[in-house]
Z-matrix of the N, CA and C atoms (Angstrom, degrees):
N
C 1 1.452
C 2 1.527 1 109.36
N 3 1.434 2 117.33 1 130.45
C 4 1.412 3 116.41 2 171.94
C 5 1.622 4 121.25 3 -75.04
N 6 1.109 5 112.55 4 174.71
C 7 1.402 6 123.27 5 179.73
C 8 1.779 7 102.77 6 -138.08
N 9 1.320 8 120.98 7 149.11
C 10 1.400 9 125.51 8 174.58
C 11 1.485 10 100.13 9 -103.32
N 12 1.252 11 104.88 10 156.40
C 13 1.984 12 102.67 11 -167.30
C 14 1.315 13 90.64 12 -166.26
N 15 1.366 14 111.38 13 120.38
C 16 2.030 15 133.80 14 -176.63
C 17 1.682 16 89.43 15 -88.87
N 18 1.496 17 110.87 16 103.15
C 19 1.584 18 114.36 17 136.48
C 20 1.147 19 138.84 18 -108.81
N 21 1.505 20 128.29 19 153.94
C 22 1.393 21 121.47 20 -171.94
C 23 1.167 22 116.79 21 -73.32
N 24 1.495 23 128.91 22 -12.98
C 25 1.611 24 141.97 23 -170.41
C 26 1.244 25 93.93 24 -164.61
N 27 2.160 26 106.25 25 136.43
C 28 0.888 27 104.82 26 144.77
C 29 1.630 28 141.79 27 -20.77
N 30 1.735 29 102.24 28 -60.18
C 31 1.122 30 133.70 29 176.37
C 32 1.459 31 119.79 30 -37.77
N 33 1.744 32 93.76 31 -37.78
C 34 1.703 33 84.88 32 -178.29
C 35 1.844 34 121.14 33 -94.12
N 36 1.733 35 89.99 34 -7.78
C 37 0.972 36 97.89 35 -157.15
C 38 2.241 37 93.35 36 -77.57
N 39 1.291 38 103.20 37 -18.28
C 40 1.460 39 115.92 38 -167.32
C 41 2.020 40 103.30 39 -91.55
N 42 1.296 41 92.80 40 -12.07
C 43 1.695 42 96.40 41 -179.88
C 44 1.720 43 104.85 42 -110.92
N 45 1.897 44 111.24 43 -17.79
C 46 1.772 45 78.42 44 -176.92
C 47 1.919 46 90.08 45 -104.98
N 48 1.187 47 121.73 46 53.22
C 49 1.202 48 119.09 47 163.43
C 50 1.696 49 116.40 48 -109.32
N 51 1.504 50 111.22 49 130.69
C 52 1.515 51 105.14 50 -178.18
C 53 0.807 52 112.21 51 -108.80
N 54 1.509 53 138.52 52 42.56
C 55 1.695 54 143.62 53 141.26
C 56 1.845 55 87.95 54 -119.37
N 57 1.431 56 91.74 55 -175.63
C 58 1.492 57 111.31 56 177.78
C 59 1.346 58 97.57 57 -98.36
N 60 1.518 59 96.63 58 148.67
C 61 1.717 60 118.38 59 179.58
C 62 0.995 61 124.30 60 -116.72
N 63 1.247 62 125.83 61 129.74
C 64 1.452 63 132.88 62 -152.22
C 65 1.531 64 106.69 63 -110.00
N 66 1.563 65 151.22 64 83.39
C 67 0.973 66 163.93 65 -174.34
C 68 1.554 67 112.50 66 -93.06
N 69 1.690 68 88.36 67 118.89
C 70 1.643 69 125.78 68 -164.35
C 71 1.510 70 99.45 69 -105.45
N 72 1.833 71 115.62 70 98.03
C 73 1.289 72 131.33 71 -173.58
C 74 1.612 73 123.17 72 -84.65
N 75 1.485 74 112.80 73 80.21
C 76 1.810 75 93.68 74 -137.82
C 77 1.636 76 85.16 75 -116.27
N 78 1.478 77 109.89 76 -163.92
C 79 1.475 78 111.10 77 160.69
C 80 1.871 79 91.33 78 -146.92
N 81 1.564 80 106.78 79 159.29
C 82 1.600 81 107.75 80 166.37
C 83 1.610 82 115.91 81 -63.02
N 84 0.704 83 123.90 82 -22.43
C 85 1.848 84 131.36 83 160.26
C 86 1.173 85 125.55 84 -19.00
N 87 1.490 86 90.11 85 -61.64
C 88 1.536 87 132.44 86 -160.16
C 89 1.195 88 106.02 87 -43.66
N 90 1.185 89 163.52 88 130.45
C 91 1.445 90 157.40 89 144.13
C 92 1.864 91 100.62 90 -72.06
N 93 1.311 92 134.16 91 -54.79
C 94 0.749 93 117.60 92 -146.53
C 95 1.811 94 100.99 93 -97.61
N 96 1.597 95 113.02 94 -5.73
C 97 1.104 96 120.86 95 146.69
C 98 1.299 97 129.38 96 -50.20
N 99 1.289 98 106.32 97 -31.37
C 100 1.469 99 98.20 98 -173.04
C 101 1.722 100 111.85 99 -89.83
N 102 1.670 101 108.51 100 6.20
C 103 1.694 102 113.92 101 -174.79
C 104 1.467 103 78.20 102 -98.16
N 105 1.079 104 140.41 103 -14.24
C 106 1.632 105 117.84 104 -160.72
C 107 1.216 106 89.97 105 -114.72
N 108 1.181 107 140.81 106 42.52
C 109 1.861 108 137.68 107 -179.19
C 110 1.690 109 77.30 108 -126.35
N 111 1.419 110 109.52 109 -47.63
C 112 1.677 111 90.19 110 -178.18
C 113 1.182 112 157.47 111 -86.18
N 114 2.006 113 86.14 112 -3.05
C 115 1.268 114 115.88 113 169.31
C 116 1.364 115 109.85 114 -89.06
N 117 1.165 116 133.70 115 -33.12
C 118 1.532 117 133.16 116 139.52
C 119 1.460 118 129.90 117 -12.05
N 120 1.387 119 91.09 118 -51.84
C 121 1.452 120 100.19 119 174.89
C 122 1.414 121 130.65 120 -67.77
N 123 0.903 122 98.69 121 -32.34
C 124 1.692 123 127.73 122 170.71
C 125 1.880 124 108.87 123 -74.70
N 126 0.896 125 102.18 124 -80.85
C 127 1.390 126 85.68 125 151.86
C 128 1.444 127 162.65 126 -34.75
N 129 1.432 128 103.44 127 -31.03
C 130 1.338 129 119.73 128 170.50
C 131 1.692 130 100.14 129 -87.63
N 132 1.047 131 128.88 130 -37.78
C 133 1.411 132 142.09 131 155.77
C 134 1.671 133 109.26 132 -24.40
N 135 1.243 134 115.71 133 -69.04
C 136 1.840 135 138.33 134 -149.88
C 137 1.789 136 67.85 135 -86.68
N 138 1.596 137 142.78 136 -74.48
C 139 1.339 138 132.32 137 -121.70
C 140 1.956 139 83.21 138 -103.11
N 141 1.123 140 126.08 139 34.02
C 142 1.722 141 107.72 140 -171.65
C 143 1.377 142 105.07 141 -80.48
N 144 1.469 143 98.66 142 132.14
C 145 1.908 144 92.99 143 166.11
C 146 1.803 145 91.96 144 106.33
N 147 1.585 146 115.28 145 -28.32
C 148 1.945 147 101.77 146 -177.93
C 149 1.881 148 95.19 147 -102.30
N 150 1.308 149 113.97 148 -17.72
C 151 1.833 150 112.24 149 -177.39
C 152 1.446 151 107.03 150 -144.26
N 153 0.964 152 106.07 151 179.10
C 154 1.350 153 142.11 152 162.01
C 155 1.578 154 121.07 153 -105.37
N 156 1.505 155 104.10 154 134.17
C 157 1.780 156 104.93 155 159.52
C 158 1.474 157 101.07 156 -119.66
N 159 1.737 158 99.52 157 141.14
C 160 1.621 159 118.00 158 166.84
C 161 1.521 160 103.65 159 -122.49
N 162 1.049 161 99.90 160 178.60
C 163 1.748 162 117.27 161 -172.98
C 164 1.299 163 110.51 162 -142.97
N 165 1.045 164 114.51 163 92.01
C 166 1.663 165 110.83 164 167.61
C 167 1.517 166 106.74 165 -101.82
N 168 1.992 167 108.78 166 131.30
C 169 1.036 168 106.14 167 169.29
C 170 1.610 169 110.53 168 -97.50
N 171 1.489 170 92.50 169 151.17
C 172 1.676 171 98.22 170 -164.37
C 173 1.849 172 115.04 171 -93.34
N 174 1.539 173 93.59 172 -6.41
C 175 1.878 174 89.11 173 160.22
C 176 1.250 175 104.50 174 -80.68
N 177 1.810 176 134.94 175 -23.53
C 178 1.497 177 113.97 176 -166.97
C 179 1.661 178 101.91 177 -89.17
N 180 1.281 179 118.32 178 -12.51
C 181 1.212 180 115.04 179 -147.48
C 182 1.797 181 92.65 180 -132.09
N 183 1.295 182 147.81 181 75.27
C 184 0.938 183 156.36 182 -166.26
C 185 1.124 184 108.31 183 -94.65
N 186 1.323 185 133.72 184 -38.62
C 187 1.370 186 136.03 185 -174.45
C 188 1.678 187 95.40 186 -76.40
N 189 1.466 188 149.91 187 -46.78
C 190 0.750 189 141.86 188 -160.41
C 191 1.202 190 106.49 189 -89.31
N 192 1.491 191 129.73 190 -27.07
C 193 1.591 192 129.69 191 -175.58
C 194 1.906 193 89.48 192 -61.68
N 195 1.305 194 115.33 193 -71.44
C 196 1.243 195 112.19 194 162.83
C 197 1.827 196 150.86 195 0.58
N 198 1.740 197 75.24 196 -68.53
C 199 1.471 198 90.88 197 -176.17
C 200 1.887 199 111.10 198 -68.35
N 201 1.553 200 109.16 199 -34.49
C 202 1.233 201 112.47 200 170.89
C 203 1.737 202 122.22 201 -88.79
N 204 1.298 203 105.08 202 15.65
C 205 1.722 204 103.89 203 171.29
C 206 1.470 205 108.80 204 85.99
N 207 1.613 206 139.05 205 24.47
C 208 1.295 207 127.94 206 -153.95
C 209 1.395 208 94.49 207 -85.90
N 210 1.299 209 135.83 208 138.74
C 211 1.686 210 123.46 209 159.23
C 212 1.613 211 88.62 210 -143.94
N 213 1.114 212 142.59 211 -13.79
C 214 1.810 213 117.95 212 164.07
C 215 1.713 214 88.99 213 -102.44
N 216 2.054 215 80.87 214 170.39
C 217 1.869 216 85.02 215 169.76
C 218 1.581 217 97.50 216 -150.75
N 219 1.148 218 111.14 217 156.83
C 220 1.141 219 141.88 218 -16.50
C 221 1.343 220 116.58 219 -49.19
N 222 1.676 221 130.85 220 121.31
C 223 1.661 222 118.70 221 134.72
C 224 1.323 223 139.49 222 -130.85
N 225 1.147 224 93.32 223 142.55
C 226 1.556 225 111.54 224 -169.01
C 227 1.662 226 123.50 225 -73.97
N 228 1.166 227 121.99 226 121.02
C 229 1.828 228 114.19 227 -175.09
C 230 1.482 229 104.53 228 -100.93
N 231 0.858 230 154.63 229 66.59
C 232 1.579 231 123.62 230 173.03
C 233 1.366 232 131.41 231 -52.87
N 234 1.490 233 109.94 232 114.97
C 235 1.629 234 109.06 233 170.51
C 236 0.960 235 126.12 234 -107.61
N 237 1.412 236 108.07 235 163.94
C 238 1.790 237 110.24 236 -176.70
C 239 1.242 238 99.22 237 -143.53
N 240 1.734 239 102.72 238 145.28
C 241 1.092 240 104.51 239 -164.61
C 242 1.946 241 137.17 240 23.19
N 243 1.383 242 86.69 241 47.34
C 244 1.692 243 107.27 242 154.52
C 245 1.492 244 106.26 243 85.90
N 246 1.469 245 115.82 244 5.58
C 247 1.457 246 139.93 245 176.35
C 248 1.323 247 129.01 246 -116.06
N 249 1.483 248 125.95 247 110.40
C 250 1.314 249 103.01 248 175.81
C 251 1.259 250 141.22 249 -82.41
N 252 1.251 251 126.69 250 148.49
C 253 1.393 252 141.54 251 -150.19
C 254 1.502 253 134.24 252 -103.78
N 255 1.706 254 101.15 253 -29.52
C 256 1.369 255 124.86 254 179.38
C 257 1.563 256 107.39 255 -165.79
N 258 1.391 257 125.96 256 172.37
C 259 1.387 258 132.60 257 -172.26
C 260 1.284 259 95.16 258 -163.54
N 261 1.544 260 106.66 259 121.75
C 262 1.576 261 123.32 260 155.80
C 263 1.264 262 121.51 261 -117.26
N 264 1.648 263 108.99 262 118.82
C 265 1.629 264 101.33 263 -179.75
C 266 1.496 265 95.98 264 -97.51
N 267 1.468 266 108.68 265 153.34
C 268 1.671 267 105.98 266 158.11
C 269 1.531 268 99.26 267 101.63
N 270 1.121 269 111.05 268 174.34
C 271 1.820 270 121.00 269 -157.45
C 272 1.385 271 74.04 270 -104.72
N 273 1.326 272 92.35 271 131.84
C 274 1.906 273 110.68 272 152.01
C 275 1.333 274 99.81 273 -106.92
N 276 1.426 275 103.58 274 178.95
C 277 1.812 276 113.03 275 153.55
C 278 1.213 277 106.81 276 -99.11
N 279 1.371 278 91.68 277 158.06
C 280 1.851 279 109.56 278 172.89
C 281 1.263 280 122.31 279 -42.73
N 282 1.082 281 145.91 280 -70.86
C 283 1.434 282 163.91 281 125.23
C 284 1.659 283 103.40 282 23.28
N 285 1.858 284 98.26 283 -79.72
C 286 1.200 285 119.53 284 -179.25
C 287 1.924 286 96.49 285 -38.52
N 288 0.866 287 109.89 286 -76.27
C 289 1.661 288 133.75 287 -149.89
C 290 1.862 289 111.26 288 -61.90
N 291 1.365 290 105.68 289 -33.74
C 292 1.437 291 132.81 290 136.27
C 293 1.605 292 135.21 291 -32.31
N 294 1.454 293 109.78 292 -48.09
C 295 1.667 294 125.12 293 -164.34
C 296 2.422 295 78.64 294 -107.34
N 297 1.111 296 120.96 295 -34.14
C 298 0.939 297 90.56 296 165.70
C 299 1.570 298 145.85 297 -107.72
N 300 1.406 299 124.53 298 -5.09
C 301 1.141 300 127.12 299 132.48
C 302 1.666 301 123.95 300 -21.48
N 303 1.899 302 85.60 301 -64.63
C 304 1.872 303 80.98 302 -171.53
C 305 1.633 304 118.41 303 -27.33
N 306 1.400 305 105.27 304 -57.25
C 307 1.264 306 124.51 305 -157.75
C 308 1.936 307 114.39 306 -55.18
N 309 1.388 308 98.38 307 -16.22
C 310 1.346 309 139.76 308 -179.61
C 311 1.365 310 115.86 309 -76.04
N 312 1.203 311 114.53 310 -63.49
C 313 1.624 312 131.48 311 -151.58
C 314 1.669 313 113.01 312 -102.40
């Protein structure tokens, strides 16, 4: 289950976290965004307690889709400790997306 959480910066929101955060770069458009919000879910489910999931949408947030290189969507960055670490564009499966995080987190 998600939670909504007001930060003043991305930035802070990616530095006062003490697991790694896994940020889902989507837009409402998206069709195939909206299969990876639910595989997310599932995921954040199986990984609760080792990460975090965020959602940045990339029509509100343009400067940041940007600043990190986004041009497909859904993609996913995971960072750690306030750095990112890996980038997945494109729908995985659960499972899939699961066995590779671990290796990550």
């Amino acid at each position: 289950m998600s939670t909504k959480k007001q930060f003043n910066s991305f930035e802070e929101m990616l530095s006062s976290s003490d697991v790694p955060v896994l940020v889902d770069f989507y837009a409402d458009w998206c069709g195939p965004c909206k299969l990876m919000s639910q595989i997310l879910e599932q995921v954040n489910a199986q990984l609760q307690g080792r990460m975090r999931v965020a959602k940045i949408d990339t029509e509100k947030y343009t400067q940041l889709a940007s600043e990190y290189g986004i041009q497909a969507l859904p993609t996913l960055i995971l960072f750690k400790q306030g750095k990112p670490v890996d980038k997945i564009e494109g729908v995985l499966q659960a499972q899939d997306l699961v066995r590779r995080l671990e290796t990550m987190i």
